[in-house]
C-alpha positions as CSV (number, residue, x, y, z in Angstrom):
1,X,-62.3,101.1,-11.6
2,X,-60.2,100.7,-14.5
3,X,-59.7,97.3,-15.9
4,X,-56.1,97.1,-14.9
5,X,-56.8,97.9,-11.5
6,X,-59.7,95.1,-12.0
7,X,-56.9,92.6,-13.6
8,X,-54.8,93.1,-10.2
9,X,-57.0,92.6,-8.0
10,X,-58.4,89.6,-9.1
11,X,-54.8,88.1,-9.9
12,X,-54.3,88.8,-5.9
13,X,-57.0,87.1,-4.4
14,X,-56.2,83.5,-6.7
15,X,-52.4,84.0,-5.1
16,X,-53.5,84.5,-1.7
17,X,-56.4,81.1,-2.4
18,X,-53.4,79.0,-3.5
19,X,-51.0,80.4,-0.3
20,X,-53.7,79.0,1.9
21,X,-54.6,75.7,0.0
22,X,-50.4,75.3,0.0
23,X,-50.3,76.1,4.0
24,X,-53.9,74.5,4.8
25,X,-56.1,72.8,2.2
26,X,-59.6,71.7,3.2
27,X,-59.8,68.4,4.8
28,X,-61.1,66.3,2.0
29,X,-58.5,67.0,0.0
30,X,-55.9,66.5,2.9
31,X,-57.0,63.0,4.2
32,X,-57.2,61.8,0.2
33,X,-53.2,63.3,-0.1
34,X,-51.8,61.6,3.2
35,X,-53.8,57.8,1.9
36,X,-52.2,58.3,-1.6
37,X,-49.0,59.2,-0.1
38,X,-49.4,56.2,2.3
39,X,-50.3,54.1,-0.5
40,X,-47.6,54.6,-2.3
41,X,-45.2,54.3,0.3
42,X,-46.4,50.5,0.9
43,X,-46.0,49.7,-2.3
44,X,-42.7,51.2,-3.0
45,X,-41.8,49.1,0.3
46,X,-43.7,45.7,-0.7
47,X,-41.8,46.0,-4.3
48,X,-38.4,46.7,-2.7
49,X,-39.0,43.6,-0.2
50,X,-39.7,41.4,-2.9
51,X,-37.1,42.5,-5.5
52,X,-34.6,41.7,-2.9
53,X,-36.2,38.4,-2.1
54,X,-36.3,37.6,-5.5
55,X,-32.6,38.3,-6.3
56,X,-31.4,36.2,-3.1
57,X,-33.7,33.6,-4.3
58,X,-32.2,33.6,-7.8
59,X,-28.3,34.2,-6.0
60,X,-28.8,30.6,-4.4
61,X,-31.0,28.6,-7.0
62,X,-27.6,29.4,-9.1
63,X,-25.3,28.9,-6.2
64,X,-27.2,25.5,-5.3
65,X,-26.9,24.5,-9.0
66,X,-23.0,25.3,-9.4
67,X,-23.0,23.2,-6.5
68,X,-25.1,20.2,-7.5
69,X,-22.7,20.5,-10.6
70,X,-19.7,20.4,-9.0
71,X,-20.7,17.4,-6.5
72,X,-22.2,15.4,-9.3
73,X,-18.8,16.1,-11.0
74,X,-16.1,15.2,-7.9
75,X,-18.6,12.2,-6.6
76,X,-18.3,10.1,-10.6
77,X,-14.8,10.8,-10.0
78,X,-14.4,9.0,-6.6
79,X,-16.6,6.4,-7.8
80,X,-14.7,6.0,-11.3
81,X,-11.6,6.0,-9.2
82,X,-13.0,3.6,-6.5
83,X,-13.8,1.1,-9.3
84,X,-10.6,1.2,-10.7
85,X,-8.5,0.3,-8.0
86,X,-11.1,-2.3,-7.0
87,X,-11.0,-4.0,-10.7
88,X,-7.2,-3.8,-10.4
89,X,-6.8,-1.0,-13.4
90,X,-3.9,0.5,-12.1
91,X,-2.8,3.0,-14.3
92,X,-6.6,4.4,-14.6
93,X,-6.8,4.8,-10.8
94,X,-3.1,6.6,-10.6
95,X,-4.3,9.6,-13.7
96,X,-6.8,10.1,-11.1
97,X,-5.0,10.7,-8.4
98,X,-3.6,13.4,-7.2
99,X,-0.8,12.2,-5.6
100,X,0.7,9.6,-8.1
101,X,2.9,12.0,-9.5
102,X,4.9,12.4,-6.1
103,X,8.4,12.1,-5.8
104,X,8.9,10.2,-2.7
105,X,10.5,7.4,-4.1
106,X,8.3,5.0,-2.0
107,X,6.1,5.7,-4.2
108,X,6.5,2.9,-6.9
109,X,3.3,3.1,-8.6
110,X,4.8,6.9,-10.3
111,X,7.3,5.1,-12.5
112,X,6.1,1.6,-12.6
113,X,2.6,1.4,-13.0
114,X,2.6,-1.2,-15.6
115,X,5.2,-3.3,-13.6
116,X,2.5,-3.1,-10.2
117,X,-0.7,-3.6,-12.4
118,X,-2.2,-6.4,-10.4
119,X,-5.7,-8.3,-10.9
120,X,-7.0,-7.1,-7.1
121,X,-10.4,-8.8,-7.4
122,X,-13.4,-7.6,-5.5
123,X,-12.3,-8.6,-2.1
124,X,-14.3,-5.3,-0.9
125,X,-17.2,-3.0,-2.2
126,X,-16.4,0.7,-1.9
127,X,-19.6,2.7,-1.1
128,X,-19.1,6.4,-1.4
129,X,-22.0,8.7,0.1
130,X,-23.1,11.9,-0.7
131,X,-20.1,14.4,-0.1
132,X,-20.2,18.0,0.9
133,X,-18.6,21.0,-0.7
134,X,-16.4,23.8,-0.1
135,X,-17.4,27.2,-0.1
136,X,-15.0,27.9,-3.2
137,X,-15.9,24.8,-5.0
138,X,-12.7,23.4,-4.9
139,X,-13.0,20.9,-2.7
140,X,-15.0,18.5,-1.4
141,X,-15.4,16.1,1.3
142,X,-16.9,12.3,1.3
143,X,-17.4,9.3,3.2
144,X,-16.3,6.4,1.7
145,X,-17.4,3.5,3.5
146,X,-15.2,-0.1,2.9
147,X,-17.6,-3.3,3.1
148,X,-15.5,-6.3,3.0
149,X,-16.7,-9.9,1.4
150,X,-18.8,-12.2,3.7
151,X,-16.0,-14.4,5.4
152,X,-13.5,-12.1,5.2
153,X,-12.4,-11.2,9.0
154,X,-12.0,-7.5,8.3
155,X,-14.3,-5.3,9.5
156,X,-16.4,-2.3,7.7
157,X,-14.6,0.8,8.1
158,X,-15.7,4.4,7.3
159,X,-12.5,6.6,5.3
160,X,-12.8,10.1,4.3
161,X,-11.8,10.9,0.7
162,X,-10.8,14.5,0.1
163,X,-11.1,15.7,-4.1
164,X,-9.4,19.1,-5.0
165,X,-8.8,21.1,-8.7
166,X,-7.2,23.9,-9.1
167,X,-10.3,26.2,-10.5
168,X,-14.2,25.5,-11.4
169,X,-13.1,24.7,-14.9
170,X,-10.2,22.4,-14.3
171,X,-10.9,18.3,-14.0
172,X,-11.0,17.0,-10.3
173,X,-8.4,14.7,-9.0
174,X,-8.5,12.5,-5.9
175,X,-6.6,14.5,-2.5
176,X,-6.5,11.5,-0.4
177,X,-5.6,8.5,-2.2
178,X,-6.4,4.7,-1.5
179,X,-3.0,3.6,-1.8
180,X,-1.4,2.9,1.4
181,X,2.1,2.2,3.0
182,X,2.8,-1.5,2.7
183,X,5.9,-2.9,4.7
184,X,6.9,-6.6,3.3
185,X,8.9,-7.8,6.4
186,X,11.7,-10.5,5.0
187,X,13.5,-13.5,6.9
188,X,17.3,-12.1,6.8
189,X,18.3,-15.2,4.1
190,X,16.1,-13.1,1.4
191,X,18.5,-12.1,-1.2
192,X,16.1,-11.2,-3.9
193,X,12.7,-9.9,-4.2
194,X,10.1,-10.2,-7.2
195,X,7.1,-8.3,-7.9
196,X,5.0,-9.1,-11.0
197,X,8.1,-11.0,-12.5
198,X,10.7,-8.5,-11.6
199,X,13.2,-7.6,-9.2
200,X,12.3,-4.9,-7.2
201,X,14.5,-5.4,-4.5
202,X,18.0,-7.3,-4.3
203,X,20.2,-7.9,-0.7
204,X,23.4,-10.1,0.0
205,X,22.6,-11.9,3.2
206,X,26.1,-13.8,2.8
207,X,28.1,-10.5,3.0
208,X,25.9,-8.7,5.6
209,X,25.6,-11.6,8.0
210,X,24.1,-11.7,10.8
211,X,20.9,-9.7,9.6
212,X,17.8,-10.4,12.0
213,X,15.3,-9.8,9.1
214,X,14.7,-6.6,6.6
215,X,11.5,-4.5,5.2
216,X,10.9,-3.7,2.0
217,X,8.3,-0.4,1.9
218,X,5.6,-0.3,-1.2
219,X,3.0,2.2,-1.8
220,X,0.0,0.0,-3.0
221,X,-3.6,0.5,-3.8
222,X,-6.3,-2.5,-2.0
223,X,-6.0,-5.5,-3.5
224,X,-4.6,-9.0,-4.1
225,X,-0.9,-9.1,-4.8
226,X,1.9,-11.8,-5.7
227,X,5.5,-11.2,-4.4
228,X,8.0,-13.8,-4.9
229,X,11.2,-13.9,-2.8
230,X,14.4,-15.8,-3.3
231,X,17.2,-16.9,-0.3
232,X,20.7,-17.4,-0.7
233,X,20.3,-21.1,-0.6
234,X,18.5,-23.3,-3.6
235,X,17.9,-26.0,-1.2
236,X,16.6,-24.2,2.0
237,X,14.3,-21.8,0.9
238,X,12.2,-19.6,2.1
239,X,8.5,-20.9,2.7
240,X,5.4,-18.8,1.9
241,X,3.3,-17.2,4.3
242,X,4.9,-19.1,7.3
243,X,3.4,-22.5,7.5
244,X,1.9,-22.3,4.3
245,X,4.1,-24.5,1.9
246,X,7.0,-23.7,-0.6
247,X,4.9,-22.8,-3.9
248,X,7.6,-22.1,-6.4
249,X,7.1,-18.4,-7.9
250,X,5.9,-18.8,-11.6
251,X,7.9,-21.5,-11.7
252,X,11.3,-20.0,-11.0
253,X,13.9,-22.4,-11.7
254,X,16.5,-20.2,-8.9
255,X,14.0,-21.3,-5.9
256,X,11.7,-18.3,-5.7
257,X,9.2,-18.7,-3.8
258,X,5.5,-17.4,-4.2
259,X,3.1,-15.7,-1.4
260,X,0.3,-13.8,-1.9
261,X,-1.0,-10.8,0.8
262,X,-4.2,-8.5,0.4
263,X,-4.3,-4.9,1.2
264,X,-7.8,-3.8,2.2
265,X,-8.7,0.2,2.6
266,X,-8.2,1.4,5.9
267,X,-8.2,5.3,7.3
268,X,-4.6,3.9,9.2
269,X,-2.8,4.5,5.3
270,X,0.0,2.0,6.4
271,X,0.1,-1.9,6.6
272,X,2.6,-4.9,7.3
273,X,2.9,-8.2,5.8
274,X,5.0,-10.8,6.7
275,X,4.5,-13.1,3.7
276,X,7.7,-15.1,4.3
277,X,9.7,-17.1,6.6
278,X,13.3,-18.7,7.1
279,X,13.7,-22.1,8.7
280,X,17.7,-22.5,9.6
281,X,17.1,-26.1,10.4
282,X,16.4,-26.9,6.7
283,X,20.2,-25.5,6.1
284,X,21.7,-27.4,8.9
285,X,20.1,-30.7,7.8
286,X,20.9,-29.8,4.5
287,X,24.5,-29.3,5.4
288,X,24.3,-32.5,7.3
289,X,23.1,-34.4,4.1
290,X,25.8,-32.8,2.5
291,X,28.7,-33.9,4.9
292,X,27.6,-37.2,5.0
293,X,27.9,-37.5,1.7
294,X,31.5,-36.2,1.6
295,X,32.7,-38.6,4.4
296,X,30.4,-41.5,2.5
297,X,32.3,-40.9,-0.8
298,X,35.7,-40.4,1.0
299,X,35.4,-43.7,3.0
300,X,34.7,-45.8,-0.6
301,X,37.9,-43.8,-2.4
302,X,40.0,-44.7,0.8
303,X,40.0,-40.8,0.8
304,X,41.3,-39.8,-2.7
305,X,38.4,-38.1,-4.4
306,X,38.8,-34.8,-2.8
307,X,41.3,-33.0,-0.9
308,X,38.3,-32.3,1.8
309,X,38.6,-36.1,2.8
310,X,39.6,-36.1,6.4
311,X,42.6,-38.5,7.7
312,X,40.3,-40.9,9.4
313,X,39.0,-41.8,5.6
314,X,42.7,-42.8,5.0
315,X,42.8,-46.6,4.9
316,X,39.3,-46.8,6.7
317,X,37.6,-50.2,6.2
318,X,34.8,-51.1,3.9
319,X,31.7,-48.9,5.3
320,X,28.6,-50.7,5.6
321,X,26.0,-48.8,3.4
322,X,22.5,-47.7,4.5
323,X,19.2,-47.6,3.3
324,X,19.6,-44.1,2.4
325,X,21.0,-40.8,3.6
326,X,18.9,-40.4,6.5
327,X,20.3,-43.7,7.8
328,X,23.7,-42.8,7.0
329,X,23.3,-39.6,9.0
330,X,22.4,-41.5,11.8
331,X,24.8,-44.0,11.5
332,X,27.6,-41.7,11.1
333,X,26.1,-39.5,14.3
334,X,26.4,-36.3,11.9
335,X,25.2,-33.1,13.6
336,X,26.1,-29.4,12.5
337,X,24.7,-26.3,13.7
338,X,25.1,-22.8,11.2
339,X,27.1,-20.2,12.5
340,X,26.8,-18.1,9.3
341,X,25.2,-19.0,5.9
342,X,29.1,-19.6,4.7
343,X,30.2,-21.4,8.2
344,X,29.0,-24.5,10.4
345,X,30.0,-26.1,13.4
346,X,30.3,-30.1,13.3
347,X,28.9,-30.9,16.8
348,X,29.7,-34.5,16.5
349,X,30.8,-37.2,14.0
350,X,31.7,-40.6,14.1
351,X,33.2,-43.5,12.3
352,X,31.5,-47.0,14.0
353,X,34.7,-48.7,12.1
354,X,37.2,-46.6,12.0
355,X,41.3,-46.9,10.6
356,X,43.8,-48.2,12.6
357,X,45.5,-45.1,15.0
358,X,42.2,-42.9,14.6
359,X,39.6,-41.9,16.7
360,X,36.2,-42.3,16.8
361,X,34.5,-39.4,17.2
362,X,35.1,-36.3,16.2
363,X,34.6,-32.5,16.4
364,X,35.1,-29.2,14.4
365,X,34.0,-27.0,11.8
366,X,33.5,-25.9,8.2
367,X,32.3,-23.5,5.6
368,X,30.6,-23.4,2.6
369,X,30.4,-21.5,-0.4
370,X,27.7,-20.9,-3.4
371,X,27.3,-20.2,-6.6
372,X,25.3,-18.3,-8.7
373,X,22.3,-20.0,-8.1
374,X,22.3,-20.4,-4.5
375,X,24.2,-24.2,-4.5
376,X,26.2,-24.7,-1.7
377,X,29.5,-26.7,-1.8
378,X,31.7,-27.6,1.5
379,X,35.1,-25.7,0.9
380,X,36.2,-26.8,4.0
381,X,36.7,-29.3,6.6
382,X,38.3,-29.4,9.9
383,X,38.5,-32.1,12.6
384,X,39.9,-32.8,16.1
385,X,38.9,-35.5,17.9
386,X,36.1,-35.6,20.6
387,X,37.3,-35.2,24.2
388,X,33.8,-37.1,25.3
């Protein structure tokens, strides 16, 4: 046998050993194979189950942080903003809010925040809990819950405040604001209106007679306010907060009067005050005074000091004077009713001593006119004597 032959052979058998090892190796080394093979398997498994569970863990630690941010961010701005309107600071509450910068022109606090600034007082406390966030960070959601001052007769009431911005970077601004609808109902007589010592408001109840009553509307945030008002009459005013006296309005010295109203937070967004109210007697009796006064003066002149003296003053006797006016009234049986704030009806009137070829009792009617200031002045007198 040559040793190529030798080579060949030898070569042959090795291929054919590693065919069969390749198609069936010997069992040790099969069983160790399949428990490496399984071995590795698992761990390639355990390692992908755990990267995964890792990432997601990671994905929300971050989400839950962007989100502790952005709540700890929106909740000091509804607390800084809740402060502000409570402590009266006006113009720091409206930079926060959203909605300050609308154009409904009911909104006064846009273009007069330094007129409205008010000293509100801590008539309530604001407690806001934790909110909850949008899925885009953009918005988010809170309970704010209004306690009111032991005494006071309103009751604690929960209102949901909504903060928005326009991306994670930009500054958060308040959605639903605190400021709230607040209709002033006025007595028709009001002809002016005053708010922090200006004029917000201006009618002419003379002109536009008969008017039942108006409403002014404000947009206000909760707290205490002054409003002044002002009739068409210096002598009857209007009174504050019906039953509550005439306080005079910083001291006005047209007849304004002062009242005071609270607006407390409340989920309804809309209130009404009526912090004013018209008495028409005080005009009649006023009007009475007036008359009296007239006929009074007329009767001493012999009717020569105005050309309002009626013709029963002519030649009338000596009058025998009262105590004072309210005596005369009665003594002279003077009653008027107001048709308008410019005319009156004289129900009755009566001269006890009256000239030769005259009557003594009389009806009819008048008017009235005022000036700048709301002083009236009889323009007018007719007379026709009573048929009773």
């Amino acid at each position: 046998m040559t040793a190529k032959k030798l080579y060949h052979r030898l070569y042959a058998r090795v291929v054919r050993a590693r065919l069969r090892w390749s198609v069936q190796p010997p069992a040790f080394f099969a069983r160790r194979r399949y428990w490496l093979t399984s071995v590795v398997a698992v761990v390639v498994l355990i390692g992908g189950t755990v990267s995964v569970l890792a990432w997601h863990s990671h994905v929300e630690r971050v989400n839950r942080e962007r989100d502790n941010e952005a709540l700890a961010g929106a909740t000091s701005v509804v607390n800084a903003y809740c402060d502000a309107v409570l402590g009266g600071r006006i113009d720091e509450a409206a930079a926060m809010d959203g909605l300050a910068d609308s154009t409904d022109p009911n909104w006064m606090l846009s273009d007069a925040g330094e007129d409205f600034t008010v000293a509100a007082g801590t008539f309530v406390s604001l407690s806001v809990s934790e909110g909850e966030m949008s899925p885009d960070r953009l918005t988010a959601t809170f309970d704010v819950t209004s306690t009111p001052r032991v005494g006071m007769a309103a009751r604690e009431e929960s209102i949901e405040m909504v903060v928005r911005r326009d991306s994670v970077d930009a500054p958060w601004t308040i959605a639903t604001s605190l400021a709230q609808t607040v209709t002033v109902e006025l007595p028709g007589a009001t002809t002016d209106v005053l708010f922090n010592g200006a004029t917000i408001a201006s009618f002419n109840p003379v002109a536009e007679w008969p008017v039942k009553g108006r409403a002014l509307t404000l947009t206000l945030y909760p707290g205490k306010y002054e409003i002044g008002a002002r009739s068409f009459s210096s002598e009857a005013r209007l009174s504050s907060l019906p039953g509550k006296g005439m306080l005079l309005y910083r001291d006005d010295k047209h007849g304004a009067v002062q009242s005071q109203f609270t607006v407390l937070p409340s989920r309804a967004g809309a209130v009404t005050v009526t912090p004013f109210a018209f008495d028409a007697t005080v005009l009649e009796k006023e009007t009475e005074y007036e008359l009296v006064e007239l006929i009074t003066e007329c009767i001493d002149t012999q009717g020569s000091s105005s050309h309002l003296c009626p013709d029963a003053t002519t030649n009338a006797p000596p009058r025998v004077k009262q105590a004072d006016l309210r005596h005369e009234l009665d003594y002279y049986g003077v009653r008027v009713t107001m048709d308008s704030p410019t005319t009156f009806t004289i129900k009755s009137l009566r001269f006890p001593d009256p000239a030769p070829g005259t009557a003594e009792s009389y009806t009819g009617s008048g008017t009235l006119s005022y000036d700048e200031n709301g002083n009236e002045a009889i323009t007018g007198i007719t007379l026709a004597p009573s048929q009773t």
